[in-house]
N, C-alpha and C positions, 0 to 999 in steps of 0.2 A: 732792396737788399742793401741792408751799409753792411761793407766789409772793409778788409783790409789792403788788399794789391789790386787796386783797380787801373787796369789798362783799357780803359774806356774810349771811346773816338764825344763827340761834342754833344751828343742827343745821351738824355736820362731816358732810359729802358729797363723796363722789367723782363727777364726774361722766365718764359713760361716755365714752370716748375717740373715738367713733364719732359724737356727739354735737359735734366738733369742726369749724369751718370754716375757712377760711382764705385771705386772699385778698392783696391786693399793696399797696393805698395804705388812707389812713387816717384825713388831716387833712379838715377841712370849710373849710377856705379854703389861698388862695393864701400868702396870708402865714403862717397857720402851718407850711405845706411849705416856706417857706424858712428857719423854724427852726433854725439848725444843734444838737443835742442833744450836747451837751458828755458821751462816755459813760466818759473817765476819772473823772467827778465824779456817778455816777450813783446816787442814792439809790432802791431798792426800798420798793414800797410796798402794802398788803395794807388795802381799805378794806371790814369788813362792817358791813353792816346785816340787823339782825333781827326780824322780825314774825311774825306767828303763820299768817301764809297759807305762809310757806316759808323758804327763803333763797335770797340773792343772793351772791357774790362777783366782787370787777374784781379783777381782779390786773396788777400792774403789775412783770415782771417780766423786762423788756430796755426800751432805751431806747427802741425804735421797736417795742413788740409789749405788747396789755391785750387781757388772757382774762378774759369775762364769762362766769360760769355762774347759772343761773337754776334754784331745783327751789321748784315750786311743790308742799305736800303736802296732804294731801286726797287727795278721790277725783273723776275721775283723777290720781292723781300725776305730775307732769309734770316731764323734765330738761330743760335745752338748756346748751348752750355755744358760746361763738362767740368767734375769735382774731382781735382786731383788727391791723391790721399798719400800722407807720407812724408818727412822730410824733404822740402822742395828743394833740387838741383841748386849748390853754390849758398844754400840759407845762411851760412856764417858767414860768409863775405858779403852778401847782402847787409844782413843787420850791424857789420863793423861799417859799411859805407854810409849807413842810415842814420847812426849815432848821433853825427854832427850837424845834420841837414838842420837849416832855419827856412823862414818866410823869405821865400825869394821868387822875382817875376823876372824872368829872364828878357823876353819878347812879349809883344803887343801881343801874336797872335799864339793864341792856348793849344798847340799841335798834342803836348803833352802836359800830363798834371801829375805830380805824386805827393802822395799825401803821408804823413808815419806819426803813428796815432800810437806812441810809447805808454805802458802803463804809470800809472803815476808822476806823467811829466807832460807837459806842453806838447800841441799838436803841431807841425810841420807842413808848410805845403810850399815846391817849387812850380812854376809853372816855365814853361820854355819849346824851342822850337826845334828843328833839325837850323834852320840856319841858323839861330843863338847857342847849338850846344856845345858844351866844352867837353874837352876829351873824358874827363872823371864822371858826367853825365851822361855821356855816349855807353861809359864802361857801364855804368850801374842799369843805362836802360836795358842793355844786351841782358844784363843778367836777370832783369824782369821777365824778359820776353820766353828766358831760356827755363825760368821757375814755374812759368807759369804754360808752359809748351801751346806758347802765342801762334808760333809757325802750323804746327798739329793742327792746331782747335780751326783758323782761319782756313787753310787748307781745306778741314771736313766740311766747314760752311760751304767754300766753293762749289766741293763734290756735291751737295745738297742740292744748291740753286741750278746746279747742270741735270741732275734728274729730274727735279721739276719741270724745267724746259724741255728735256727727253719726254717725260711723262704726255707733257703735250705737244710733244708731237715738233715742237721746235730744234731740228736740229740742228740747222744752221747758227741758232745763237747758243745752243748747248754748250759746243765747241768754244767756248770763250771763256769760261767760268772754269771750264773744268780745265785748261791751261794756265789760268792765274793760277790756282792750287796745286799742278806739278809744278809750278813756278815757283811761289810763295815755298813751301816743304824744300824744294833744293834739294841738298845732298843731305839731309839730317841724316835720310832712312840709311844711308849703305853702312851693311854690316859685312868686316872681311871676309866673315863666316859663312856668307848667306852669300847664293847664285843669283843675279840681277837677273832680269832675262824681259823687263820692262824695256829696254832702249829699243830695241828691232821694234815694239807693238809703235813707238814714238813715229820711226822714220816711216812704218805703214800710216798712221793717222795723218802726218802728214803730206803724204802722197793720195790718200782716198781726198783730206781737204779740199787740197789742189785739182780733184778732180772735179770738184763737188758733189762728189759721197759723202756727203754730212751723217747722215744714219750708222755708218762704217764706222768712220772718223771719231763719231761721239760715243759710241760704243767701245771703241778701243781706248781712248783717252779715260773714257770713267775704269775701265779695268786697271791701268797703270795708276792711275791716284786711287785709289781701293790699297793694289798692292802694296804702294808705298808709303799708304797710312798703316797700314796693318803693319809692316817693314817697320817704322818707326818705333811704334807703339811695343810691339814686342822687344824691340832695342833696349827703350828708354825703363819698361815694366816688366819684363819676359811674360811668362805664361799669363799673368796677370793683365796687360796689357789689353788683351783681344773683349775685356766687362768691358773698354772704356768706347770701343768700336760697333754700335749697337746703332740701328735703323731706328728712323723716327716717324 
């Protein structure tokens, strides 16, 4: 797949096409859906980043449409993908940031890549690291990450590889996967609106842990990252949200 915002980690991956979701809005406020997306002036854009647990790609690759693929490798190996639909979160600030971008290699080693594939003009690629990055590049990754709801998609990969390991029966290593993803998500989901009621299930899974009730533990931990993908999802999409939240 060439697209346009790819947030990829170091390995070219195909992700399975069945692995796709797809749903109808997209922005997380009011005012970015009145955006209007100027798409005779539409520059593509392909944002990775690379680490040694997998890779990621956003791709940015229609004015109102960014495919996150997520392949976590290890064992279990783990894909997802998800097609966001809509004006992406911040897209004007994005493409004023992308304007000026040239061919630039920041650091030896390729952590990240982005690429801005303008129509009717020369393509662009930086490459650069967390230790070579400059503040304006810090800004502009954030707001890749946040277009392309990098945190979400990563997250449900987690959730995935800890059911697999549930599935069999593994639940000592379950427990691991499925707290990188309450990790990774953070505080995106709290909504002022909405009663948390996930932190008590936390301080139980960490006490069955500790017991070595891994069974308990990993049970309760996949319930809190469920709620607090769904918690998100619904923030960032409202009723819309729950297409993008769908079993594989």
């Amino acid at each position: 797949m060439v697209s346009l915002l790819a947030l990829s980690l170091s390995f070219a991956v195909a992700v399975p096409a069945c692995c796709r979701v797809q749903s109808e809005t997209h922005s997380s406020t009011k005012e970015e859906h009145d955006v209007e997306t100027n798409k005779d002036s539409f520059s593509a854009l392909e944002f990775v980043r690379k680490r040694t647990t997998g890779q990621i790609t956003i791709q940015w690759d229609a004015p109102e449409q960014v495919v996150v693929s997520v392949w976590l490798i290890g064992k279990p190996e783990v894909k997802l993908e998800r097609t966001w639909q809509g004006p992406p979160t911040g897209a004007e600030k994005i493409r004023a940031e992308v304007t000026f971008l040239q061919d630039e290699k920041l650091d030896r080693v390729e952590e990240y890549t982005l690429r801005s594939m303008p129509e009717g003009a020369a393509a662009a690629t930086v490459i650069w690291s967390d230790g070579a990055e400059t503040e304006k590049m810090a800004s502009l990754r954030r707001m890749l990450e946040e277009a392309g709801h990098l945190h979400c998609a990563e997250a449900m990969a987690y959730l995935k590889r800890g059911r697999v390991l549930v599935a069999d029966k593994d639940h000592s290593k379950a427990v691991q996967p499925l707290r990188v993803g309450i990790e990774i998500l953070g505080d995106r989901y709290e909504d002022p609106d909405s009663i948390d009621d996930t932190g008590m299930k936390l301080v139980m899974a960490r006490s069955n842990q500790e017991k070595e009730e891994f069974e308990t533990a990993a049970t309760l931990l996949d319930r809190v990252l469920e709620s607090r993908i769904r918690q998100y999802l619904h923030l960032r999409f409202g009723e819309g949200g729950a297409k993008y939240y769908l079993e594989e």
